[in-house]
PyMOL Python script that loads the backbone (N, CA, C, O; Angstrom):
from pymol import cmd

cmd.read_pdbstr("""\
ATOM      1  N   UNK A   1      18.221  -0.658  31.549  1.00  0.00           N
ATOM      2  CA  UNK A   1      18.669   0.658  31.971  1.00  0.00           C
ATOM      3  C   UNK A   1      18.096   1.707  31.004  1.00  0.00           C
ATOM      4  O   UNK A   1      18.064   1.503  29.791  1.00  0.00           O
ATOM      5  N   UNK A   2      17.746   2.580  31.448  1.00  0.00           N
ATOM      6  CA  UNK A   2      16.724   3.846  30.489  1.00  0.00           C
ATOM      7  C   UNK A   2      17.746   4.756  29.937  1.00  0.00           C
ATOM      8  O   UNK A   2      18.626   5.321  30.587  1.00  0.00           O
ATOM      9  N   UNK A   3      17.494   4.851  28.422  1.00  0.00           N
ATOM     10  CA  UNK A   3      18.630   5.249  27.516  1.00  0.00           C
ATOM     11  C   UNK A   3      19.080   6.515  27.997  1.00  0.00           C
ATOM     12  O   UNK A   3      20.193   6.726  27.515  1.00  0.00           O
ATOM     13  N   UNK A   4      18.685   7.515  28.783  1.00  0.00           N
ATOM     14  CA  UNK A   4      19.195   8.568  29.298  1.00  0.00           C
ATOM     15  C   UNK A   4      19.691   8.225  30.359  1.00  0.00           C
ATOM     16  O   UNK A   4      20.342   9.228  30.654  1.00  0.00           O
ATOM     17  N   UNK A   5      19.852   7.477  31.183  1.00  0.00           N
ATOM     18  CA  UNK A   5      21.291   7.002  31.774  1.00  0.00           C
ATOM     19  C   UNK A   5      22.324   6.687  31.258  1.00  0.00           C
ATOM     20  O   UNK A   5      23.359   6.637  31.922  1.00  0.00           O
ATOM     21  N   UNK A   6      22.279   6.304  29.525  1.00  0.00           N
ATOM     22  CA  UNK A   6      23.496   5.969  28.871  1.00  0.00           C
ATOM     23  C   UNK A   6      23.840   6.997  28.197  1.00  0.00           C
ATOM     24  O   UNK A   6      24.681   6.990  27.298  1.00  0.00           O
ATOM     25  N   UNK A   7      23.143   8.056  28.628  1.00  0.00           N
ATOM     26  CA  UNK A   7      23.943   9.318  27.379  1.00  0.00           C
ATOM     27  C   UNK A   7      23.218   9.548  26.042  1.00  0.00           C
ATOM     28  O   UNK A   7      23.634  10.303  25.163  1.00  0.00           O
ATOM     29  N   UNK A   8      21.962   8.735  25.973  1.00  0.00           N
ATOM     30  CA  UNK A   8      21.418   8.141  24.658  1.00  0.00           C
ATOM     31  C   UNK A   8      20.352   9.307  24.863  1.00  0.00           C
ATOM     32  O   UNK A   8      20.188   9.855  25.953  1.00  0.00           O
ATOM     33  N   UNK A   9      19.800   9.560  23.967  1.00  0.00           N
ATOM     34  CA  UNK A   9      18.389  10.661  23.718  1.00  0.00           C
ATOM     35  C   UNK A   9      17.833  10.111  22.354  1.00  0.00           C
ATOM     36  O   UNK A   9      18.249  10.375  21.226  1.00  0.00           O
ATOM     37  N   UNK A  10      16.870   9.343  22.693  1.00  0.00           N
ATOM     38  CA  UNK A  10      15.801   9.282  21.687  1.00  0.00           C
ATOM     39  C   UNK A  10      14.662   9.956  21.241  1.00  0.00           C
ATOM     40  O   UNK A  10      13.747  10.156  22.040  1.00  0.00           O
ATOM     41  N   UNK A  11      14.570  10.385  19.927  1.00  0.00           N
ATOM     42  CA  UNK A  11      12.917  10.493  19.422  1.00  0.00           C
ATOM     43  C   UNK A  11      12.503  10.325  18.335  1.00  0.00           C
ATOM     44  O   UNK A  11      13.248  10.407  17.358  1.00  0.00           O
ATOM     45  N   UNK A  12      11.164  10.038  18.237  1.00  0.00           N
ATOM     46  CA  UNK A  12      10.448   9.257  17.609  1.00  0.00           C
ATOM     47  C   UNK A  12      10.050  10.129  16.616  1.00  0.00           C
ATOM     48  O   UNK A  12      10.091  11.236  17.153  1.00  0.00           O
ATOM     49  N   UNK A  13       9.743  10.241  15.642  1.00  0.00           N
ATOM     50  CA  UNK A  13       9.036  10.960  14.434  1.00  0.00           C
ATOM     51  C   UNK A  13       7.540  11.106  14.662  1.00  0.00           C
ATOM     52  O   UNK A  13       6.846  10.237  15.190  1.00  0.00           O
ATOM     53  N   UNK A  14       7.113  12.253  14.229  1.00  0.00           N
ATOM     54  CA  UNK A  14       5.860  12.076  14.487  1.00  0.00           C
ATOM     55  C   UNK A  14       4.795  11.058  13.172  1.00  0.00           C
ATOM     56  O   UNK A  14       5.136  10.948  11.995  1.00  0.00           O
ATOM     57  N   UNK A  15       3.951  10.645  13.570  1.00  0.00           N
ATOM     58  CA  UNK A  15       3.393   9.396  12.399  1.00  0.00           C
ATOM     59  C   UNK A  15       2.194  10.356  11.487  1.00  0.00           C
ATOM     60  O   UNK A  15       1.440  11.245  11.882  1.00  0.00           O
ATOM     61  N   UNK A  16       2.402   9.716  10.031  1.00  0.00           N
ATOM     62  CA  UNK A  16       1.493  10.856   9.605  1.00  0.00           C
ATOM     63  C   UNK A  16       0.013  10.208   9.350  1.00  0.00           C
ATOM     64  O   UNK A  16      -0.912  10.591   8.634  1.00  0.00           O
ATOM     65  N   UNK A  17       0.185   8.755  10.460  1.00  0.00           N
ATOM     66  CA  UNK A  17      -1.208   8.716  10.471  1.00  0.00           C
ATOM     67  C   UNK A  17      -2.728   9.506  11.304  1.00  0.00           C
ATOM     68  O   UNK A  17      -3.942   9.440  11.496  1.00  0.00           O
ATOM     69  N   UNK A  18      -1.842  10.017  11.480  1.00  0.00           N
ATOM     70  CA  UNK A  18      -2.408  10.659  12.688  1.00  0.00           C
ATOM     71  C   UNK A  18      -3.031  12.631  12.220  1.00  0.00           C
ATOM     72  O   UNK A  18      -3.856  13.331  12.807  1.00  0.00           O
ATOM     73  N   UNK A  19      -2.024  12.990  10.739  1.00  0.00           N
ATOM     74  CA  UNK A  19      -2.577  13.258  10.183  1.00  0.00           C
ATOM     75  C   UNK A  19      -3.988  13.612   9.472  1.00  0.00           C
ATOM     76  O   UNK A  19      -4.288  12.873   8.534  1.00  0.00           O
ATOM     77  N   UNK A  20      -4.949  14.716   9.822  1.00  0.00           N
ATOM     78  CA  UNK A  20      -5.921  14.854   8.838  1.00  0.00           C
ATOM     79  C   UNK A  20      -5.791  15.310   7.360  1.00  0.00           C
ATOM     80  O   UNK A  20      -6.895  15.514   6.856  1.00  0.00           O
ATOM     81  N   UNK A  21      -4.912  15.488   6.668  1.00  0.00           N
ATOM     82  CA  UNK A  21      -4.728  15.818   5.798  1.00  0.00           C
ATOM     83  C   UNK A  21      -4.388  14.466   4.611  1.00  0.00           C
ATOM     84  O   UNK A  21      -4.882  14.161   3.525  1.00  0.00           O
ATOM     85  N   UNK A  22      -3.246  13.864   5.508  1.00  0.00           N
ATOM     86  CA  UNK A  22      -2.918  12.329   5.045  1.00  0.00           C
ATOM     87  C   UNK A  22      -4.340  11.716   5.111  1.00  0.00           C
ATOM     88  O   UNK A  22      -4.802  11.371   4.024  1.00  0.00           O
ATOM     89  N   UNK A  23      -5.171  11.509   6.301  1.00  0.00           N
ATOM     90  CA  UNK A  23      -6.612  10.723   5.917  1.00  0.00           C
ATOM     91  C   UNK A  23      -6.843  11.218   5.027  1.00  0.00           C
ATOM     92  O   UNK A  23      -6.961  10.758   3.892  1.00  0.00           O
ATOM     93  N   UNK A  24      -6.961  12.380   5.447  1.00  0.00           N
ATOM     94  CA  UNK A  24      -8.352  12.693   3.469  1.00  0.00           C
ATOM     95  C   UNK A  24      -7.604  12.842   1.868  1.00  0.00           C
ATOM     96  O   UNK A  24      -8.018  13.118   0.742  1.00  0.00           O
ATOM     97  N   UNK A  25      -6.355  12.512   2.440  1.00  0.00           N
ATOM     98  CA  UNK A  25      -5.940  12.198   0.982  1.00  0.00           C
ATOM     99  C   UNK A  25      -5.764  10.459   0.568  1.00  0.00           C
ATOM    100  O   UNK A  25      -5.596  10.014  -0.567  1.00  0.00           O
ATOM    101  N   UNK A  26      -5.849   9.762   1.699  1.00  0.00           N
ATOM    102  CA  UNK A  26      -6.483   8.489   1.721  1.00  0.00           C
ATOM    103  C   UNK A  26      -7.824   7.879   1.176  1.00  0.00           C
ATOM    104  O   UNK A  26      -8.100   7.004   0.355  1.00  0.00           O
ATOM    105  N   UNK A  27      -8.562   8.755   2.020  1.00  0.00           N
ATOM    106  CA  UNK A  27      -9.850   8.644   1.426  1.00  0.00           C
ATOM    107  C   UNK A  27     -10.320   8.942   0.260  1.00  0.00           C
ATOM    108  O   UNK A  27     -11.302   8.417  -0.266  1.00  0.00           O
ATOM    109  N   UNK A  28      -9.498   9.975  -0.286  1.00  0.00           N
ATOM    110  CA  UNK A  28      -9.618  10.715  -1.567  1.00  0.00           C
ATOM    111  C   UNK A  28      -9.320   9.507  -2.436  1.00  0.00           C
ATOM    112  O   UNK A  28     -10.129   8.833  -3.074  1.00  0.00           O
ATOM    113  N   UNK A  29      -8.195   9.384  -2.353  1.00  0.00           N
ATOM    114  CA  UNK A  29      -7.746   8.109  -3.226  1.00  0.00           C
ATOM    115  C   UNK A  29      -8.585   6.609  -3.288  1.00  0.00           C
ATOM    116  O   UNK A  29      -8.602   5.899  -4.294  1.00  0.00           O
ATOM    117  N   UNK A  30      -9.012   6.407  -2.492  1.00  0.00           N
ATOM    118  CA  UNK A  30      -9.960   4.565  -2.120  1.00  0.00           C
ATOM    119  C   UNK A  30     -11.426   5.866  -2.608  1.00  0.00           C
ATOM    120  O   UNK A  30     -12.398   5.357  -3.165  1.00  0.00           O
ATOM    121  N   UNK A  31     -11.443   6.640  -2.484  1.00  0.00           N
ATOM    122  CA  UNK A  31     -13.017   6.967  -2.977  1.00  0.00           C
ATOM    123  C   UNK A  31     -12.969   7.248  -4.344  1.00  0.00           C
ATOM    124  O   UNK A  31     -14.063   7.468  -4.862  1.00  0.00           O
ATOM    125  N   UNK A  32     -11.956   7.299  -5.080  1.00  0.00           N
ATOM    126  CA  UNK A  32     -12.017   7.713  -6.477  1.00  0.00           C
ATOM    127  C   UNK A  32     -11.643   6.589  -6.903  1.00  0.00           C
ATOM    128  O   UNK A  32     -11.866   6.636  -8.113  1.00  0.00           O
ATOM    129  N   UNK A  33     -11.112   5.378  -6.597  1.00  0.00           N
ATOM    130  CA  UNK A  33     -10.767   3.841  -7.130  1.00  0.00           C
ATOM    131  C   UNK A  33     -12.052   3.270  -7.111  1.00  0.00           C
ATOM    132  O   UNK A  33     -12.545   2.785  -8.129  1.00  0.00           O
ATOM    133  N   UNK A  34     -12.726   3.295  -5.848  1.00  0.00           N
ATOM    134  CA  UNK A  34     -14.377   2.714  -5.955  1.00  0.00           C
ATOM    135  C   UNK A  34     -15.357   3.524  -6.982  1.00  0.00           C
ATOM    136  O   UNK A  34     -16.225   2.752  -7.389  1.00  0.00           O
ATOM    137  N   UNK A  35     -15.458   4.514  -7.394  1.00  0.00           N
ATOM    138  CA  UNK A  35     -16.078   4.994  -8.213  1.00  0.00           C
ATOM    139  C   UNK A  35     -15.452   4.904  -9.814  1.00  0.00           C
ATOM    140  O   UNK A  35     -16.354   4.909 -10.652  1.00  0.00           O
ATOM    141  N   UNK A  36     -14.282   4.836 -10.292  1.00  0.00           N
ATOM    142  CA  UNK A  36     -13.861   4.180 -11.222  1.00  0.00           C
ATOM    143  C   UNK A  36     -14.172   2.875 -11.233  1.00  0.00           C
ATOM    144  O   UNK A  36     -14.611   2.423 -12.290  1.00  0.00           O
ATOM    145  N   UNK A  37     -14.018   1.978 -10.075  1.00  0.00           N
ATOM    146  CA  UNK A  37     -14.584   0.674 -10.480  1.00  0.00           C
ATOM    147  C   UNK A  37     -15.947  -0.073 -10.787  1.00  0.00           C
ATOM    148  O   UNK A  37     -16.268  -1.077 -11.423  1.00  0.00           O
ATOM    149  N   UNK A  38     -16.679   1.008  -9.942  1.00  0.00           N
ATOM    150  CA  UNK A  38     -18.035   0.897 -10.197  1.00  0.00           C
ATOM    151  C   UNK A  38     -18.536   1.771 -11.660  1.00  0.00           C
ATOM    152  O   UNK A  38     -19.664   1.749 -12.152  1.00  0.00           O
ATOM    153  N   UNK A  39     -17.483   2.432 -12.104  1.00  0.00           N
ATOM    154  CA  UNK A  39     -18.280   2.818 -13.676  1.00  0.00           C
ATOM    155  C   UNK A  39     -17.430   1.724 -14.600  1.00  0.00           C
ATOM    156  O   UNK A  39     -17.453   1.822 -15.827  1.00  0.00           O
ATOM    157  N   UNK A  40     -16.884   0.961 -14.112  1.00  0.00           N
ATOM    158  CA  UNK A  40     -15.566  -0.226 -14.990  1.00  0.00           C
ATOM    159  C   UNK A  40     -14.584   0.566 -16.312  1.00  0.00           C
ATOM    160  O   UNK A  40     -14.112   0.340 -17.426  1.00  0.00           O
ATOM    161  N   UNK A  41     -14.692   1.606 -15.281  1.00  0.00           N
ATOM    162  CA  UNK A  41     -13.305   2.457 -16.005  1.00  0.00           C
ATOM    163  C   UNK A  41     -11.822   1.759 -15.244  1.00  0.00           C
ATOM    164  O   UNK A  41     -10.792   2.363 -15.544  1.00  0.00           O
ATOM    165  N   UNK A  42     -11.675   0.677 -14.398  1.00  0.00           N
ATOM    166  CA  UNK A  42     -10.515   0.127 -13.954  1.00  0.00           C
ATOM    167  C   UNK A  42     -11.145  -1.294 -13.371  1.00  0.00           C
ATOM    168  O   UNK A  42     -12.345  -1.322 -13.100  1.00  0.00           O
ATOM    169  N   UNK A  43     -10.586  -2.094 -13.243  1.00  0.00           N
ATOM    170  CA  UNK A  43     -10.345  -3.491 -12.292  1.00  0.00           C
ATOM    171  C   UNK A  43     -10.143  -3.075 -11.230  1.00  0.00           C
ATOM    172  O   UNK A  43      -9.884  -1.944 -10.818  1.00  0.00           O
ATOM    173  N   UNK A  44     -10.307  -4.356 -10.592  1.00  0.00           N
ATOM    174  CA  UNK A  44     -10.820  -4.524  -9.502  1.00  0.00           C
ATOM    175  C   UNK A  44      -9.606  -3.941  -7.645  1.00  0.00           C
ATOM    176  O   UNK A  44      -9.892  -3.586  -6.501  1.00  0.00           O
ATOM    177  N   UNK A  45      -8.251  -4.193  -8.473  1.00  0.00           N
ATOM    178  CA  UNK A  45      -7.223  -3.699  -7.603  1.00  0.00           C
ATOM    179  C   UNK A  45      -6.199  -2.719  -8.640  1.00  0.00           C
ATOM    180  O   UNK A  45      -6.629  -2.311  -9.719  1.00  0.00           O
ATOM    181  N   UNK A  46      -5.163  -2.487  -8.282  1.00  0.00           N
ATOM    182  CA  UNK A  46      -4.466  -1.015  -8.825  1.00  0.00           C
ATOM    183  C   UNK A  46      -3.918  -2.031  -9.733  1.00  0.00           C
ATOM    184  O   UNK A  46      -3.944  -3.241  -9.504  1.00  0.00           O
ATOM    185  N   UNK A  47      -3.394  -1.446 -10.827  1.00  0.00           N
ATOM    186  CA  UNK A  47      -2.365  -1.744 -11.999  1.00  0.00           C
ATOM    187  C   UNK A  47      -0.975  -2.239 -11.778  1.00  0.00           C
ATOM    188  O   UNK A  47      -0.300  -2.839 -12.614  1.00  0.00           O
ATOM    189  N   UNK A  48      -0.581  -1.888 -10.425  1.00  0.00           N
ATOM    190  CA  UNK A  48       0.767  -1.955 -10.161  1.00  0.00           C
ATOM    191  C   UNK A  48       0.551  -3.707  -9.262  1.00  0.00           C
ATOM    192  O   UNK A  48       1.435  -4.556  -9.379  1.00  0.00           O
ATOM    193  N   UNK A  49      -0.356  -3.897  -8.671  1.00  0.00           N
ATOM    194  CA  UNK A  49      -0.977  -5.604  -8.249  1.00  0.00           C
ATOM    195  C   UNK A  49      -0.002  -6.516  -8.745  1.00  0.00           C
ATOM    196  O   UNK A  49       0.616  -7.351  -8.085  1.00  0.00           O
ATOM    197  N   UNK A  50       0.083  -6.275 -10.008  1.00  0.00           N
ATOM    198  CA  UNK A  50       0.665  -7.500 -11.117  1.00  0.00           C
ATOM    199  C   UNK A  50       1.978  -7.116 -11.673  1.00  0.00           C
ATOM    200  O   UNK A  50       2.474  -7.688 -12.644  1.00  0.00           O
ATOM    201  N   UNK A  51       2.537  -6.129 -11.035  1.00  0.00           N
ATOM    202  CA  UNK A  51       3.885  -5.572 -11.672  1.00  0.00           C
ATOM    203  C   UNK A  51       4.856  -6.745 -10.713  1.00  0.00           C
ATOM    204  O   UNK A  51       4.443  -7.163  -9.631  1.00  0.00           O
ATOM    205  N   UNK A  52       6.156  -7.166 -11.297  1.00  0.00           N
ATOM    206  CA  UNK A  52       6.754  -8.218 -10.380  1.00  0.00           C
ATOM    207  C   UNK A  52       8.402  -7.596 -10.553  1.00  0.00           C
ATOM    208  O   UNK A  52       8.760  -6.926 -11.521  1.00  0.00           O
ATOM    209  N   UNK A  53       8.961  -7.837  -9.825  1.00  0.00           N
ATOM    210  CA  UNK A  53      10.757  -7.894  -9.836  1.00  0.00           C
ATOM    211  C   UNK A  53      11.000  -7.714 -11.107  1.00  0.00           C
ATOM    212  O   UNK A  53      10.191  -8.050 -11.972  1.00  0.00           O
ATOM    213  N   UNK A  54      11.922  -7.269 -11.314  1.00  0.00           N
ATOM    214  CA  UNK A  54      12.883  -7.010 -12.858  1.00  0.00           C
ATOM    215  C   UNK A  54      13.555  -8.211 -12.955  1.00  0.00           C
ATOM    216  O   UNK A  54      14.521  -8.445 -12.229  1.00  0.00           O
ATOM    217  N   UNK A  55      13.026  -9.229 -14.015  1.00  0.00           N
ATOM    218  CA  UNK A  55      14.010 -10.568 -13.729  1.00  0.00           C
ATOM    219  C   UNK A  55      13.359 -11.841 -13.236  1.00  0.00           C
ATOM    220  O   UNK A  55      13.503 -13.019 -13.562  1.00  0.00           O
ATOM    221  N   UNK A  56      12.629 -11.254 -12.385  1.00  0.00           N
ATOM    222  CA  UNK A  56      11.577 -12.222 -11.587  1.00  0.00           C
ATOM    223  C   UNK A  56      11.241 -13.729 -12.131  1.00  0.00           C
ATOM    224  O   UNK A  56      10.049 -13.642 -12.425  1.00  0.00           O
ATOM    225  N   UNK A  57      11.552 -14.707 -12.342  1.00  0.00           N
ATOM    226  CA  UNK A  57      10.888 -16.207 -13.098  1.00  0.00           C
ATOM    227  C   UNK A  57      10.133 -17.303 -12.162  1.00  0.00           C
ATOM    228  O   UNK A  57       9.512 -18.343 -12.381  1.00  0.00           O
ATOM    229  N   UNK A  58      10.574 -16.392 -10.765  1.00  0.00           N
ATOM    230  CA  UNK A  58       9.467 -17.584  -9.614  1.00  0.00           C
ATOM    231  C   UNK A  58       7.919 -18.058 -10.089  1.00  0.00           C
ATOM    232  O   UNK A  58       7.130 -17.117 -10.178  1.00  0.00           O
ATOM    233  N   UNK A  59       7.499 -19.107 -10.337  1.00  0.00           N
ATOM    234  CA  UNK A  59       6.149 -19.392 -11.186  1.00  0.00           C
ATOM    235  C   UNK A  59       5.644 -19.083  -9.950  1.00  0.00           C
ATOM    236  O   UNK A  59       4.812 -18.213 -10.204  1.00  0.00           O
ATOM    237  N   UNK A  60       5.640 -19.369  -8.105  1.00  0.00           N
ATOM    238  CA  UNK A  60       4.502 -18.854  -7.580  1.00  0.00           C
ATOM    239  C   UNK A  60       4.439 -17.901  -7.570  1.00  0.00           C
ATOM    240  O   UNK A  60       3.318 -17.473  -7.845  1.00  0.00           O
ATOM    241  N   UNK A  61       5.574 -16.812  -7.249  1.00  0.00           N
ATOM    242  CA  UNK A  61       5.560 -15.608  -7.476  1.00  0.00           C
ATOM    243  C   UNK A  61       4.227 -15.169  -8.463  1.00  0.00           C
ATOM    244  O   UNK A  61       3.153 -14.678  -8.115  1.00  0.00           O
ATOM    245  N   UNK A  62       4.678 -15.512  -9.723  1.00  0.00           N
ATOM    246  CA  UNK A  62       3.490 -15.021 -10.790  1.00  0.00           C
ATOM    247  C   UNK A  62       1.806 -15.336 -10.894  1.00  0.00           C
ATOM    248  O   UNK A  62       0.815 -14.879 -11.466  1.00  0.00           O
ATOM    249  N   UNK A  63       2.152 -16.373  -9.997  1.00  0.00           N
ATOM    250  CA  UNK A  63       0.631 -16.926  -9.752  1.00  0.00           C
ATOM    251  C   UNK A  63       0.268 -16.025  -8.487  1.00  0.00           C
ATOM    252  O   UNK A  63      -0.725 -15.364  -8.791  1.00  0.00           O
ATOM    253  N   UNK A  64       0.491 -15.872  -7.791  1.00  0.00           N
ATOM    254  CA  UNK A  64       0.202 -14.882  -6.973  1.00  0.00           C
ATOM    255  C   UNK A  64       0.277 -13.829  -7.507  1.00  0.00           C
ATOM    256  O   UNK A  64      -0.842 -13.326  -7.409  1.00  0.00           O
ATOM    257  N   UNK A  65       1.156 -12.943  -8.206  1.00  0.00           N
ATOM    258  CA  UNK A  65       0.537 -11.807  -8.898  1.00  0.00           C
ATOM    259  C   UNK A  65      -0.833 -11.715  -9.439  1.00  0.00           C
ATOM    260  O   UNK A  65      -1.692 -10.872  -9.181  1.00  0.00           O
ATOM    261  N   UNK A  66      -0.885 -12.712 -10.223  1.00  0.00           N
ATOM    262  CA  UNK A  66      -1.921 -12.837 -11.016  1.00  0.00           C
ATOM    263  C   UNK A  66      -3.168 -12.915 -10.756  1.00  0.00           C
ATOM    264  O   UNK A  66      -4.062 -12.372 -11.404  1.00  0.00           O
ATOM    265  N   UNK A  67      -3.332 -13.802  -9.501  1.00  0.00           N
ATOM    266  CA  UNK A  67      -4.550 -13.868  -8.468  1.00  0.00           C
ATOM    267  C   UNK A  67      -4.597 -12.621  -7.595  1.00  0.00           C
ATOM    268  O   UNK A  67      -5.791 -12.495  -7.322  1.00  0.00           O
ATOM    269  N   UNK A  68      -3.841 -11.525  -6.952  1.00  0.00           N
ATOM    270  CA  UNK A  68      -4.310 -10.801  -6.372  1.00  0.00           C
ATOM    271  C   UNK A  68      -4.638  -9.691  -7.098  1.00  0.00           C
ATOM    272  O   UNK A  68      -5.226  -8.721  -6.620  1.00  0.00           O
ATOM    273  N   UNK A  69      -4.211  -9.815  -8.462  1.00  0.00           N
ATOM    274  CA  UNK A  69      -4.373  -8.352  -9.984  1.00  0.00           C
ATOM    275  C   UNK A  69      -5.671  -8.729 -10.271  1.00  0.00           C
ATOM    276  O   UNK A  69      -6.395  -7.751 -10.458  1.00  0.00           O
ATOM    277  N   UNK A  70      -6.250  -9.849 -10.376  1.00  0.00           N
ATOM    278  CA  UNK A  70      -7.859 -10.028 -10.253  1.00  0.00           C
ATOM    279  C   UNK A  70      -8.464  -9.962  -9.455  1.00  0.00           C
ATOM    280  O   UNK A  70      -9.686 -10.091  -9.521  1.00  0.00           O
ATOM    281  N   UNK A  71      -7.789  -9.728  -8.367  1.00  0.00           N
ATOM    282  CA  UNK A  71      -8.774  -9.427  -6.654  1.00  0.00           C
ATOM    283  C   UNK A  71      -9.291 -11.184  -6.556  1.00  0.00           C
ATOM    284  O   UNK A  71     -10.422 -11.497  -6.184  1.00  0.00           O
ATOM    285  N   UNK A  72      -8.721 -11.729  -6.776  1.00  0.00           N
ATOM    286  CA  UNK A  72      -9.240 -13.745  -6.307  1.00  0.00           C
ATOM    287  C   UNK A  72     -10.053 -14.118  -7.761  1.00  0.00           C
ATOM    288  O   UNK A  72     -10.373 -15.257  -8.101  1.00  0.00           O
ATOM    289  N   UNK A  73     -10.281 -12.978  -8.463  1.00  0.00           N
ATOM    290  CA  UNK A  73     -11.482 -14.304  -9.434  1.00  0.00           C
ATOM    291  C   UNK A  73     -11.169 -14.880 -10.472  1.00  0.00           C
ATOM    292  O   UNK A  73     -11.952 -15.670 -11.000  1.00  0.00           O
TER     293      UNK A  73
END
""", "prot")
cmd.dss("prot")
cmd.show_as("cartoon", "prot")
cmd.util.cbc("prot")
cmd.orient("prot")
């Protein structure tokens, strides 16, 4: 039954992918990470990669941090 037969009124937010402003502050961002990485002023993924739970002691957990904070190598 279609929610305005029940009295119901939905709407949706608009998405800010859809956004040009959000892209190019996307792009802004992945274009200034590739050019830091290519002068090896940073590694290979962000700093925060390897940040884990407050508390956290899961060993895969950390092994997986650890492998995706090196980007696999």
């Amino acid at each position: 039954m279609p929610l305005l037969q029940l009295g119901m009124q939905v709407h949706r937010a608009e998405s800010l992918n859809d956004s040009p402003v959000f892209a190019r502050a996307l792009a802004d961002i992945a274009s200034k990470h590739l050019a830091d990485y290519s002068t090896g002023a940073i590694g290979p993924t962000s700093t925060q990669m390897a940040l884990r739970c407050p508390g956290c002691t899961n060993a895969t957990c950390g092994q997986q941090k650890n492998y995706f904070a090196k980007a696999g190598l």
